[in-house]
CHARMM internal coordinates of N, CA and C (Angstrom, degrees):
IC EDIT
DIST 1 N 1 CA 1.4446
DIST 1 CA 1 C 1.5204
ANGL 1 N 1 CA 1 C 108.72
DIST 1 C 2 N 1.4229
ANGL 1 CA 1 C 2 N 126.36
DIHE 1 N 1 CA 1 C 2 N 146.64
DIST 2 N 2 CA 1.6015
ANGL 1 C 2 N 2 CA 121.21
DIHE 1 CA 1 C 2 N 2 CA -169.58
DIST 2 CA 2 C 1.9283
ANGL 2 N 2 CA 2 C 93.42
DIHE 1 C 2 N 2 CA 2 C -95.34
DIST 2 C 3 N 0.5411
ANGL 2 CA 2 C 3 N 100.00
DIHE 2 N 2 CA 2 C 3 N 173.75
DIST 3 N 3 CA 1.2394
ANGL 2 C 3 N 3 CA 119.30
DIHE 2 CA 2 C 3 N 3 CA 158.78
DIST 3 CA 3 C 1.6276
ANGL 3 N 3 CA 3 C 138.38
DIHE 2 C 3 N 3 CA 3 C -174.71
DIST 3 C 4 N 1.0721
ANGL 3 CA 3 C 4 N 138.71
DIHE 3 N 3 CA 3 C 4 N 141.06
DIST 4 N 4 CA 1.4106
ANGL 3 C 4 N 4 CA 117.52
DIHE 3 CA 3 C 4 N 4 CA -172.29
DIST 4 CA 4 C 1.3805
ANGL 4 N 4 CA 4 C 109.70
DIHE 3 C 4 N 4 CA 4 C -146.81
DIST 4 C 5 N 1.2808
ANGL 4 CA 4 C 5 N 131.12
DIHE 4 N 4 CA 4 C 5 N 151.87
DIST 5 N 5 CA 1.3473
ANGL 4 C 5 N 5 CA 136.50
DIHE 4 CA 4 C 5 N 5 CA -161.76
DIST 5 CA 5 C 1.2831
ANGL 5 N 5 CA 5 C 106.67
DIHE 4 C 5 N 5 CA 5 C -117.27
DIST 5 C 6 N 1.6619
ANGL 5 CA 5 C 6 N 103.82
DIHE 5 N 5 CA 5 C 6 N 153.37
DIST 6 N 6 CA 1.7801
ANGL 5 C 6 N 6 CA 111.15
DIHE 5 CA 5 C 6 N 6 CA 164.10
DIST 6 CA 6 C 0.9608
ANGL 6 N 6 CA 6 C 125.87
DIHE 5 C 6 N 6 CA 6 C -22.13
DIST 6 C 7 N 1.2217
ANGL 6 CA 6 C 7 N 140.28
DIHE 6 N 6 CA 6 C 7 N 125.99
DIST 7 N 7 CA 2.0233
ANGL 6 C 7 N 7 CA 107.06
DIHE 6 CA 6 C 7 N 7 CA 143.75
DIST 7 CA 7 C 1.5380
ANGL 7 N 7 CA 7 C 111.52
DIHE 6 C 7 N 7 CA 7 C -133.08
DIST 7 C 8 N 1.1398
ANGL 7 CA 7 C 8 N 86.14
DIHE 7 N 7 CA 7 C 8 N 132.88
DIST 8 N 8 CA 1.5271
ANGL 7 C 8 N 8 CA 106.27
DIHE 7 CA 7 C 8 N 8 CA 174.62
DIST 8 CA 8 C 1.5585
ANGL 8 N 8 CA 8 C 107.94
DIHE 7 C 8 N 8 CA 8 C 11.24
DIST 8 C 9 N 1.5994
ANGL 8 CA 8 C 9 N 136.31
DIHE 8 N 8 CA 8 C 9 N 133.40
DIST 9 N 9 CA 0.3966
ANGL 8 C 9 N 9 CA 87.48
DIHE 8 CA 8 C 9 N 9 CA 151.45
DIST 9 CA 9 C 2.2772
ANGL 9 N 9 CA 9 C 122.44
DIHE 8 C 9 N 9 CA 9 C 115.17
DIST 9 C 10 N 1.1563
ANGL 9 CA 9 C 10 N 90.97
DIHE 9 N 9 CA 9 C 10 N -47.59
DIST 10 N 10 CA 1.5884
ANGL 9 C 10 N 10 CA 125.68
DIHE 9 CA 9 C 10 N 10 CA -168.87
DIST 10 CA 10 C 1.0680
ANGL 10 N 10 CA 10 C 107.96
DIHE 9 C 10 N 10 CA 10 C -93.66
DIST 10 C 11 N 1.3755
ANGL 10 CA 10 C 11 N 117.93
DIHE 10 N 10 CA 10 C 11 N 132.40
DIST 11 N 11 CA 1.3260
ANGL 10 C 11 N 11 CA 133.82
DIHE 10 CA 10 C 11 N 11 CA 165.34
DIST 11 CA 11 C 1.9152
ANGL 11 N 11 CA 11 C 121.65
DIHE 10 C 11 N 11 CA 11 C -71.95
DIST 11 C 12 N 0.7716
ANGL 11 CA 11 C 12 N 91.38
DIHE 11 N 11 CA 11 C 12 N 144.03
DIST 12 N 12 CA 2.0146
ANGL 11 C 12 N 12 CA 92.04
DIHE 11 CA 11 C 12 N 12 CA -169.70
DIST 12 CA 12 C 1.9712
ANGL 12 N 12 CA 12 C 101.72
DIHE 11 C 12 N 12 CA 12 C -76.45
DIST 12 C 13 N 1.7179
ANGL 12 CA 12 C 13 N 90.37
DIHE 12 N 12 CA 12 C 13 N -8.33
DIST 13 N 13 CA 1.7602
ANGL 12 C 13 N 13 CA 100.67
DIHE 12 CA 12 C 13 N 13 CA 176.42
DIST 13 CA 13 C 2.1430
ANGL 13 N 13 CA 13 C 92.44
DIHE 12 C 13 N 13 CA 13 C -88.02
DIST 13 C 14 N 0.8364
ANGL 13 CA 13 C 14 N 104.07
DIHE 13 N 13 CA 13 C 14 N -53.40
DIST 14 N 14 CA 1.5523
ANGL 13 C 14 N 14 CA 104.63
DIHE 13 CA 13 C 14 N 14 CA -173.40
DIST 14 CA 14 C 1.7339
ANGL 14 N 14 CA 14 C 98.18
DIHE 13 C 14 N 14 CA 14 C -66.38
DIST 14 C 15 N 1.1977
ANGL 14 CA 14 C 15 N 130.88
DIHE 14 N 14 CA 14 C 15 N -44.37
DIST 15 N 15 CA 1.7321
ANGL 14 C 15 N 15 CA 109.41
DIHE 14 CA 14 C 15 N 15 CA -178.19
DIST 15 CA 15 C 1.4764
ANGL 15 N 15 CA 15 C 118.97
DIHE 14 C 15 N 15 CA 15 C -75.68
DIST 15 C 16 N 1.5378
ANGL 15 CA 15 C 16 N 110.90
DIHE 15 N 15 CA 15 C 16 N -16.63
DIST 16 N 16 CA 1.3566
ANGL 15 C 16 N 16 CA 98.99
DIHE 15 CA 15 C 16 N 16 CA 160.94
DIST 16 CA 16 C 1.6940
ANGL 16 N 16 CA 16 C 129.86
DIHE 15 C 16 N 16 CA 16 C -93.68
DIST 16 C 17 N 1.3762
ANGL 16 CA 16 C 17 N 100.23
DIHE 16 N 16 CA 16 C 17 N 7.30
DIST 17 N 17 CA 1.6280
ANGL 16 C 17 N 17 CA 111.89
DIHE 16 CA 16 C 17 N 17 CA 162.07
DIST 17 CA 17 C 1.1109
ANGL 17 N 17 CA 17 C 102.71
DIHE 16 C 17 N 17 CA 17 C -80.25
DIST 17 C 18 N 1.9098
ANGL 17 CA 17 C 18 N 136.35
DIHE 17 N 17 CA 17 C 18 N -60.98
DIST 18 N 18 CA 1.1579
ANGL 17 C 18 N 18 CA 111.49
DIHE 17 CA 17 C 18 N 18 CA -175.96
DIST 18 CA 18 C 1.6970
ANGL 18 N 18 CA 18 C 122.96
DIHE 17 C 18 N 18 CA 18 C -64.42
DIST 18 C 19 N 1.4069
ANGL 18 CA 18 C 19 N 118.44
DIHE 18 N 18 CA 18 C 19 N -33.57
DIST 19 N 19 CA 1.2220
ANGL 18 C 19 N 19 CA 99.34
DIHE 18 CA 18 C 19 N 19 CA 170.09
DIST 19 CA 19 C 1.3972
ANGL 19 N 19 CA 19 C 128.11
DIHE 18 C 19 N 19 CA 19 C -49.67
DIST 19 C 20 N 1.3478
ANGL 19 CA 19 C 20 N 123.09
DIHE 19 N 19 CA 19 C 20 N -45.75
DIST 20 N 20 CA 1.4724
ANGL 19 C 20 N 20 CA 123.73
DIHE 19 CA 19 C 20 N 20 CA 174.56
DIST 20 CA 20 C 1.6078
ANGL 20 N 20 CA 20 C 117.94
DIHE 19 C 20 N 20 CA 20 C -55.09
DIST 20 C 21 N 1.7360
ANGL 20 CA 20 C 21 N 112.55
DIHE 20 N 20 CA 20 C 21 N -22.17
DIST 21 N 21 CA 1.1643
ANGL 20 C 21 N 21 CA 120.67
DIHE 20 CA 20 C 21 N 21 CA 170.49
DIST 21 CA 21 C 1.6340
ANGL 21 N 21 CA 21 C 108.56
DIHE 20 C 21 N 21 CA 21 C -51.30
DIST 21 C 22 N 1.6062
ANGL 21 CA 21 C 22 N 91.31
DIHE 21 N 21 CA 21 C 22 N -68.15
DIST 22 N 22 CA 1.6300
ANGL 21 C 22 N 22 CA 115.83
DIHE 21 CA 21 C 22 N 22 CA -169.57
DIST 22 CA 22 C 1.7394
ANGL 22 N 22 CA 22 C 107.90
DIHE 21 C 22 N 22 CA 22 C -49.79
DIST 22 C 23 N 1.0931
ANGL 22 CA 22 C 23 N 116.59
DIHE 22 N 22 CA 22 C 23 N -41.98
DIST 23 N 23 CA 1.7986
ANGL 22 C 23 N 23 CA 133.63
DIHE 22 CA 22 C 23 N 23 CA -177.96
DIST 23 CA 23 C 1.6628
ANGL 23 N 23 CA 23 C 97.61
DIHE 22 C 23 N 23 CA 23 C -74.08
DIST 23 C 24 N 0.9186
ANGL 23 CA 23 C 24 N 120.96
DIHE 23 N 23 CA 23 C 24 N -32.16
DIST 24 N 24 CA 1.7222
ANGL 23 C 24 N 24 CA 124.02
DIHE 23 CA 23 C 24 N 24 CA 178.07
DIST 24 CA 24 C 1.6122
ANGL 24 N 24 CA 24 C 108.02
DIHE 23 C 24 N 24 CA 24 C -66.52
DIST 24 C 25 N 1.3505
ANGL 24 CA 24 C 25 N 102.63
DIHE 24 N 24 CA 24 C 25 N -71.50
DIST 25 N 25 CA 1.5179
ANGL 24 C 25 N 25 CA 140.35
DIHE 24 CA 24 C 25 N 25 CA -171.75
DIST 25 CA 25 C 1.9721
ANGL 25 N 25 CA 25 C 94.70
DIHE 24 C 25 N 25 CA 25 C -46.40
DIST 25 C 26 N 1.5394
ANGL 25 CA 25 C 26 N 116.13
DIHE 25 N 25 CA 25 C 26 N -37.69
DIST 26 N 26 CA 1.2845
ANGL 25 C 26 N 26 CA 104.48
DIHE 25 CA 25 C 26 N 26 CA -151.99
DIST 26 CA 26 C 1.6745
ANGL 26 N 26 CA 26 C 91.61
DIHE 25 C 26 N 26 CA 26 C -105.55
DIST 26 C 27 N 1.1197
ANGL 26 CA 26 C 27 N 120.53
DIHE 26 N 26 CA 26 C 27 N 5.62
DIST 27 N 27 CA 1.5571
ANGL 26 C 27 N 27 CA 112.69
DIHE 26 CA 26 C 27 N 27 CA -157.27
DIST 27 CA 27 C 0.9876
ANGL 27 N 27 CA 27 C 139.82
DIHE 26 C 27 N 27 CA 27 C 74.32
DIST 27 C 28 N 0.9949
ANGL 27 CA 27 C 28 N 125.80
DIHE 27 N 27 CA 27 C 28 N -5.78
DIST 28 N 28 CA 1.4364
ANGL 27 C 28 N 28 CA 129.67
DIHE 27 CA 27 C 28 N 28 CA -170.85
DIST 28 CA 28 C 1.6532
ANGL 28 N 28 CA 28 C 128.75
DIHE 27 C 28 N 28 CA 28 C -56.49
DIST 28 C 29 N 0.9247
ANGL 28 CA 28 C 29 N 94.39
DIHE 28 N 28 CA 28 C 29 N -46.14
DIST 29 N 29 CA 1.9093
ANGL 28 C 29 N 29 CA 93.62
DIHE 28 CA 28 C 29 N 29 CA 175.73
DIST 29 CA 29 C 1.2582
ANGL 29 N 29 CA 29 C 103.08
DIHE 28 C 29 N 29 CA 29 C -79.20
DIST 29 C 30 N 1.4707
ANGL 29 CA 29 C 30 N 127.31
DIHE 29 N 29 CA 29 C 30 N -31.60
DIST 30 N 30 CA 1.5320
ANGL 29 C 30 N 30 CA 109.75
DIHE 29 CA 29 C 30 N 30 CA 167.74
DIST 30 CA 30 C 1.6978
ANGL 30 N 30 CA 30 C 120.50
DIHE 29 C 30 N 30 CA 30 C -57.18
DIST 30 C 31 N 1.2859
ANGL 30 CA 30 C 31 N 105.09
DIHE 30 N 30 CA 30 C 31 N -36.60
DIST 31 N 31 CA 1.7193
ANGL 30 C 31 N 31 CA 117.50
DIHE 30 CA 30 C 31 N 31 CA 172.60
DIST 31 CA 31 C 1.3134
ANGL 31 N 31 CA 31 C 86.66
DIHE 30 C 31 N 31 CA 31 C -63.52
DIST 31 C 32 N 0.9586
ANGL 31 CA 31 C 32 N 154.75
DIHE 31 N 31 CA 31 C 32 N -72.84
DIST 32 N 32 CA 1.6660
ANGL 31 C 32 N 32 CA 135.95
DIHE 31 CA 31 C 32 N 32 CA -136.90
DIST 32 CA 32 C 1.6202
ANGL 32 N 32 CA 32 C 102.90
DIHE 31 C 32 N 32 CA 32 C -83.49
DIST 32 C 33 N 1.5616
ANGL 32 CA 32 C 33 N 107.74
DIHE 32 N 32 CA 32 C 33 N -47.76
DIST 33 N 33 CA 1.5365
ANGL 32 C 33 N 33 CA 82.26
DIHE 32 CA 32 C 33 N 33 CA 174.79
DIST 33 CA 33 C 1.7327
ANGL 33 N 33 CA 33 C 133.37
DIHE 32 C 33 N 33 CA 33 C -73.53
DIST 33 C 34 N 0.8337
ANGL 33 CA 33 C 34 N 120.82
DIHE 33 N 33 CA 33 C 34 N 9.35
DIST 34 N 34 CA 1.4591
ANGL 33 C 34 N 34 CA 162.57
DIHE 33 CA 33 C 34 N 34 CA -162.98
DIST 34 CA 34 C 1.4542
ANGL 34 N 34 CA 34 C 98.03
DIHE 33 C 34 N 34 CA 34 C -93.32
DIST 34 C 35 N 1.2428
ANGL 34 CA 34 C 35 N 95.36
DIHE 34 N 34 CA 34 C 35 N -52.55
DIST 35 N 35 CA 1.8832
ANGL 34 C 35 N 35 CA 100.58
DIHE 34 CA 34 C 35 N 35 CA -158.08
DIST 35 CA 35 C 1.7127
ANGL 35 N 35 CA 35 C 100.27
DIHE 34 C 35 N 35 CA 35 C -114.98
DIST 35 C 36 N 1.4480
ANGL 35 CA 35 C 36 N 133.11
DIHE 35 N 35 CA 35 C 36 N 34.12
DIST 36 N 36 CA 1.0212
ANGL 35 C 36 N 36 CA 130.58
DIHE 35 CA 35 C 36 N 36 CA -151.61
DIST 36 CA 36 C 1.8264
ANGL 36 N 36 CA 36 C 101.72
DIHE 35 C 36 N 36 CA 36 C -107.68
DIST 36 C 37 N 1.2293
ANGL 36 CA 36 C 37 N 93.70
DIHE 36 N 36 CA 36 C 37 N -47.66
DIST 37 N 37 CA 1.3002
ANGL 36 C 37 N 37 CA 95.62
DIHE 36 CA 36 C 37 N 37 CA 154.75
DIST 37 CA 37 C 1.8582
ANGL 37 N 37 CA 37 C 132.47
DIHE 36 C 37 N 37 CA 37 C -131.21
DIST 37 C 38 N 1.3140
ANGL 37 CA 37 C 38 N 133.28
DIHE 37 N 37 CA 37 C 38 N 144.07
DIST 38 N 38 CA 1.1901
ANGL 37 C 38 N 38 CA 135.38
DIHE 37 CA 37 C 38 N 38 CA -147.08
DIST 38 CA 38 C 1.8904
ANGL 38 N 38 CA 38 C 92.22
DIHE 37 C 38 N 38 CA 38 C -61.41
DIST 38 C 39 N 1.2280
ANGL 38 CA 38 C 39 N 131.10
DIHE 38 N 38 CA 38 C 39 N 142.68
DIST 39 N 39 CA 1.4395
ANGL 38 C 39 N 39 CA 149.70
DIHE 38 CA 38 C 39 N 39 CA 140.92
DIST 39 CA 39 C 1.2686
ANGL 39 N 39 CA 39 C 139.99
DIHE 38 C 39 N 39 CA 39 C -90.00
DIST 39 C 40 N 1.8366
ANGL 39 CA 39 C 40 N 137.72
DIHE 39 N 39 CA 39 C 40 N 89.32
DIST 40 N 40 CA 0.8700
ANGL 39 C 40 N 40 CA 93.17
DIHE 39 CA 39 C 40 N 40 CA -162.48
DIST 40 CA 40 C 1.6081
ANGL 40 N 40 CA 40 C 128.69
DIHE 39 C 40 N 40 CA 40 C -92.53
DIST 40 C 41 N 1.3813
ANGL 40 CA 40 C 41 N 117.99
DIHE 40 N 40 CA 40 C 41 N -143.92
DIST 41 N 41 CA 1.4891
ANGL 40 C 41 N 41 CA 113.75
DIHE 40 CA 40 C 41 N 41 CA -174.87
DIST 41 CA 41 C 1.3708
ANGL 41 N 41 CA 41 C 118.08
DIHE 40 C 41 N 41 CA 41 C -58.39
DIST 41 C 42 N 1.1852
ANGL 41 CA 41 C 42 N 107.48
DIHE 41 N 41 CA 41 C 42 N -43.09
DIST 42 N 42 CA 1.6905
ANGL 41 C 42 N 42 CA 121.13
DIHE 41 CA 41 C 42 N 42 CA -154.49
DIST 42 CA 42 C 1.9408
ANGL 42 N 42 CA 42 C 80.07
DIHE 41 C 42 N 42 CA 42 C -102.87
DIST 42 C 43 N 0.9599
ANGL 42 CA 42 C 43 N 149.06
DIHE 42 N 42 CA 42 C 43 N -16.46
DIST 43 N 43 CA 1.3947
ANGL 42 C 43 N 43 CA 115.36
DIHE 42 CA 42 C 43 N 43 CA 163.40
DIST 43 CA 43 C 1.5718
ANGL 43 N 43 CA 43 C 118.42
DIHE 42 C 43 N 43 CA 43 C -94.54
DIST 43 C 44 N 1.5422
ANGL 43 CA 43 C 44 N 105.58
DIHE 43 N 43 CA 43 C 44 N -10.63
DIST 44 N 44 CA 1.8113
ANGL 43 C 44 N 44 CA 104.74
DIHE 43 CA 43 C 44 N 44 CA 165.95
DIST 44 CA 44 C 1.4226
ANGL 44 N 44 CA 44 C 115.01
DIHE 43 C 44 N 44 CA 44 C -68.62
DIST 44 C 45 N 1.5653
ANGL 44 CA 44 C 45 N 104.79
DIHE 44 N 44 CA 44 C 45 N -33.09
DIST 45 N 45 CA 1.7338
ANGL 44 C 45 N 45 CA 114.32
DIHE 44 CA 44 C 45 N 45 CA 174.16
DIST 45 CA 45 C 1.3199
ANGL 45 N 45 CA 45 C 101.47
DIHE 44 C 45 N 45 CA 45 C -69.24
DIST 45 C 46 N 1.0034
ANGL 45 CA 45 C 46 N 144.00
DIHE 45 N 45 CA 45 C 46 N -36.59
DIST 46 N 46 CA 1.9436
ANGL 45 C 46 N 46 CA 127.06
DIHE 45 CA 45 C 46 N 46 CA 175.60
DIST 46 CA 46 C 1.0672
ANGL 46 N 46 CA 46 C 87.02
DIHE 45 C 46 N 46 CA 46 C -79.89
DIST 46 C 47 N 1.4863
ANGL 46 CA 46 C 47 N 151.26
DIHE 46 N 46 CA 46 C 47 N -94.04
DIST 47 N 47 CA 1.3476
ANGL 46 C 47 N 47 CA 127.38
DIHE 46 CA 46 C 47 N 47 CA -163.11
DIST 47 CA 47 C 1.5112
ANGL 47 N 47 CA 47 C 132.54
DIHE 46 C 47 N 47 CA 47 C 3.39
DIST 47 C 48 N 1.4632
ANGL 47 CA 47 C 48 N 83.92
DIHE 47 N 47 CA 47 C 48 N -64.47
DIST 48 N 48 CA 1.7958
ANGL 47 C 48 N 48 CA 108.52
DIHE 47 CA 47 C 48 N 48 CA -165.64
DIST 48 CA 48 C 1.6996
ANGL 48 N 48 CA 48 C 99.21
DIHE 47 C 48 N 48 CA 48 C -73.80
DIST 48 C 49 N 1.2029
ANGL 48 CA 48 C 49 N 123.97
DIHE 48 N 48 CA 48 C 49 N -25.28
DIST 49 N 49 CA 1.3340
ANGL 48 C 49 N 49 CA 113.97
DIHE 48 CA 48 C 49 N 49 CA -177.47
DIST 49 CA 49 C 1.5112
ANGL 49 N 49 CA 49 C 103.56
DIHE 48 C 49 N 49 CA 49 C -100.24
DIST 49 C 50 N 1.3199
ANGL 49 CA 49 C 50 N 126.73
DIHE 49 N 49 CA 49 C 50 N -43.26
DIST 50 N 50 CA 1.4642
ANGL 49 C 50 N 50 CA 111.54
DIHE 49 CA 49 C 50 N 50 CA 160.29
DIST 50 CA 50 C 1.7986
ANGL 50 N 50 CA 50 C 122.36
DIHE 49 C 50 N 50 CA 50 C -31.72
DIST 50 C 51 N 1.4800
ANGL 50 CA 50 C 51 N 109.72
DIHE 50 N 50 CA 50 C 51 N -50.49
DIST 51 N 51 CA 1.5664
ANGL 50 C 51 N 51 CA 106.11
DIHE 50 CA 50 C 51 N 51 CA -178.73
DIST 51 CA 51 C 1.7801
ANGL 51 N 51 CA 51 C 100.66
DIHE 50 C 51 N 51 CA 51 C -69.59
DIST 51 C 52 N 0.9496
ANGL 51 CA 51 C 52 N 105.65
DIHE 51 N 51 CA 51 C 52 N -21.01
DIST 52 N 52 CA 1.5902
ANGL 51 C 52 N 52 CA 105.20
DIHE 51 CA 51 C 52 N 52 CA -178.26
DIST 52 CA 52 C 1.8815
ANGL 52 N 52 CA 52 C 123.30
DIHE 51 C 52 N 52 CA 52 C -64.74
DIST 52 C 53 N 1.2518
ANGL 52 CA 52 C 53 N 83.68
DIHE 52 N 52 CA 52 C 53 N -55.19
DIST 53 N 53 CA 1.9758
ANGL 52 C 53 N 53 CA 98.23
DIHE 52 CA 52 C 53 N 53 CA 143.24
DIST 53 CA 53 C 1.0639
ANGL 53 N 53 CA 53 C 139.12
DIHE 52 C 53 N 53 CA 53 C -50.68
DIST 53 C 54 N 1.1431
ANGL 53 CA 53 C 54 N 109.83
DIHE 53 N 53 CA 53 C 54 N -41.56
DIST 54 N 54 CA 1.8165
ANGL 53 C 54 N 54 CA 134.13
DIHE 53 CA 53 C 54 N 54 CA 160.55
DIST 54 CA 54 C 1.5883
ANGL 54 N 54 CA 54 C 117.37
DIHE 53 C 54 N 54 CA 54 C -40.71
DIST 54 C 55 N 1.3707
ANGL 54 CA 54 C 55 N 86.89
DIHE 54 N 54 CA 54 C 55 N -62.90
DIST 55 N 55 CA 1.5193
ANGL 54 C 55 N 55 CA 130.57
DIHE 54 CA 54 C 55 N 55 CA -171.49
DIST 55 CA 55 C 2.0697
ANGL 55 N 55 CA 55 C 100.78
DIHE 54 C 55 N 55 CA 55 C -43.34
DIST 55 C 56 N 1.3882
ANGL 55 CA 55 C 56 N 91.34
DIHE 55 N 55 CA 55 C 56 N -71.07
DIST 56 N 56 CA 1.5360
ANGL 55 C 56 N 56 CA 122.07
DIHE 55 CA 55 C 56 N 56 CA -173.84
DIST 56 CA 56 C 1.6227
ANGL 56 N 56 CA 56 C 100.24
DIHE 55 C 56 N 56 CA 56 C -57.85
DIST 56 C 57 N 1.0301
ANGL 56 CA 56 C 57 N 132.13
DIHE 56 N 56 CA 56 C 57 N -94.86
DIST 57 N 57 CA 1.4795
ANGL 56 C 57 N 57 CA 144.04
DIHE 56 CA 56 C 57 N 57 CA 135.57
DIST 57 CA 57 C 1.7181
ANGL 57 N 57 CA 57 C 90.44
DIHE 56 C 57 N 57 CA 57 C 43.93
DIST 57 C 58 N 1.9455
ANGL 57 CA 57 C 58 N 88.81
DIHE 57 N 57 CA 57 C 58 N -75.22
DIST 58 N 58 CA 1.7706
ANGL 57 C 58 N 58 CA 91.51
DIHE 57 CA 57 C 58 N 58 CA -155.61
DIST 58 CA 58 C 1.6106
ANGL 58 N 58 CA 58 C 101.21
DIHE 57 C 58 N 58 CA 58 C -63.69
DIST 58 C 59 N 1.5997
ANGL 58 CA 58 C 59 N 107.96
DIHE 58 N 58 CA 58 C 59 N -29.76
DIST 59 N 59 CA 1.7911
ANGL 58 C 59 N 59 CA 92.72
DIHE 58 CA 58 C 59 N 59 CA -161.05
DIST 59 CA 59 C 1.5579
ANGL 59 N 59 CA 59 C 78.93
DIHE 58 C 59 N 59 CA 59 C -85.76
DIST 59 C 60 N 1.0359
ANGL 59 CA 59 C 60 N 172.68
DIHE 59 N 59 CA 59 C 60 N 167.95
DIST 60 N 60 CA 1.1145
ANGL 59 C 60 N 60 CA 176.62
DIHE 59 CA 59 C 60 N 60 CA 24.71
DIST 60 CA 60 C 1.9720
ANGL 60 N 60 CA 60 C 95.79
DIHE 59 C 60 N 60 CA 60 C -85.14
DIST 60 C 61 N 1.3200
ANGL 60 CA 60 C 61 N 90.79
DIHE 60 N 60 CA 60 C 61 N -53.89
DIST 61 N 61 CA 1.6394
ANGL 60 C 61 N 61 CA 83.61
DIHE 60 CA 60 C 61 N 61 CA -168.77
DIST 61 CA 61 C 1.5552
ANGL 61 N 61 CA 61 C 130.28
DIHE 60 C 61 N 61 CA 61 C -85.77
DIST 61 C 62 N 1.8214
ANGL 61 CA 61 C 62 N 94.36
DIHE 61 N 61 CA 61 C 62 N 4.08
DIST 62 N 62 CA 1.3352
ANGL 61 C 62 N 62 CA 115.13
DIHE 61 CA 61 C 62 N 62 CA 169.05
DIST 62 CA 62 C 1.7592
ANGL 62 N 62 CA 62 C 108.26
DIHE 61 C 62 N 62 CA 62 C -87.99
DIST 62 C 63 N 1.2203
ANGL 62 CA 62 C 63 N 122.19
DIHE 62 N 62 CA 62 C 63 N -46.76
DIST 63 N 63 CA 1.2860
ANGL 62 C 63 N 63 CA 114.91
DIHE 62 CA 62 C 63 N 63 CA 150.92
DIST 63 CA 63 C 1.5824
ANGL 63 N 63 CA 63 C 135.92
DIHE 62 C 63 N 63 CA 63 C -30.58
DIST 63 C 64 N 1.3288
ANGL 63 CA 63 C 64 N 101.34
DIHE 63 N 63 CA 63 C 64 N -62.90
DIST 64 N 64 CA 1.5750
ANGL 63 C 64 N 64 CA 92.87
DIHE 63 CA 63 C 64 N 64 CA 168.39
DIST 64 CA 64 C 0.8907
ANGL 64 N 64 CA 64 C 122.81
DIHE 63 C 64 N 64 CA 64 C -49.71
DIST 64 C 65 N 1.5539
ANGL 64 CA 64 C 65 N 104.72
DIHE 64 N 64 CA 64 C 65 N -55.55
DIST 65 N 65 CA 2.1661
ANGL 64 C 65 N 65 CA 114.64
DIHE 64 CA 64 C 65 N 65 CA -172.77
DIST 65 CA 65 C 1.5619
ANGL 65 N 65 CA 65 C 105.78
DIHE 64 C 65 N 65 CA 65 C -41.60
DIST 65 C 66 N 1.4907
ANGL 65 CA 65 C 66 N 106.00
DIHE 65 N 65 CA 65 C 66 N -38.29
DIST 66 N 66 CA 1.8562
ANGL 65 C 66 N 66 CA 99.56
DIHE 65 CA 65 C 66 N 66 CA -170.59
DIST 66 CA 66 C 1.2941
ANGL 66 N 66 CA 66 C 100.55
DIHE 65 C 66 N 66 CA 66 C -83.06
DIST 66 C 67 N 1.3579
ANGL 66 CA 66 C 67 N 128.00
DIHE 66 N 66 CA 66 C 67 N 6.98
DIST 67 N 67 CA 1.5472
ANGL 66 C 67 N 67 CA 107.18
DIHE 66 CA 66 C 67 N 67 CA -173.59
DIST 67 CA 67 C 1.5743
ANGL 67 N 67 CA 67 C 109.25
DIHE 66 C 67 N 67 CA 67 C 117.36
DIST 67 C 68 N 0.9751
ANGL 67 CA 67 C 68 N 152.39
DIHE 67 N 67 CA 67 C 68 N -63.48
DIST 68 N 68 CA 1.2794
ANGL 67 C 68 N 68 CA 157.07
DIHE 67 CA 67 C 68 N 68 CA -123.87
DIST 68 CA 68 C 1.9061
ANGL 68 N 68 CA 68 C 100.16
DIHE 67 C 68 N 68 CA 68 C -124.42
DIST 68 C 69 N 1.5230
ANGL 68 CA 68 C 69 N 99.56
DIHE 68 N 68 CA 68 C 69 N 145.91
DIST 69 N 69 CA 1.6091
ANGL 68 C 69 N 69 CA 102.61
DIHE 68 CA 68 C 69 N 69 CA -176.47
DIST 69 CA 69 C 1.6007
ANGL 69 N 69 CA 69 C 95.56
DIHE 68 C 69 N 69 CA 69 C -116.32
END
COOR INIT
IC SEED 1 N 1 CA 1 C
IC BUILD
């Protein structure tokens, strides 16, 4: 969990920049949206291989564009 304290000094505009730093920095909202609703195995594995296709696809068509197959 982040948390961050006053300091001396500090604007309530500057401690909620570093918190959003600290909440950025640690992952966290990526974990929650991530984890927001249950996934299971075998549909994260098509996922993950769909972007994998994706993936290939794009450098494939960056190759051509420069010239080369």
């Amino acid at each position: 969990m982040a948390s961050v304290k006053l300091k001396p000094g500090e604007s309530q505009e500057q401690l909620l920049r570093r918190f959003r730093k600290r909440v950025t920095n640690a992952g966290i909202l990526s974990t929650v949206r991530r984890k927001r609703w249950h996934i299971s195995k075998s549909e994260l594995r098509r996922i993950e291989k769909k972007k994998a296709i994706r993936r290939a696809r794009r450098r494939q068509r960056k190759a051509v564009a420069r010239g080369g197959l």
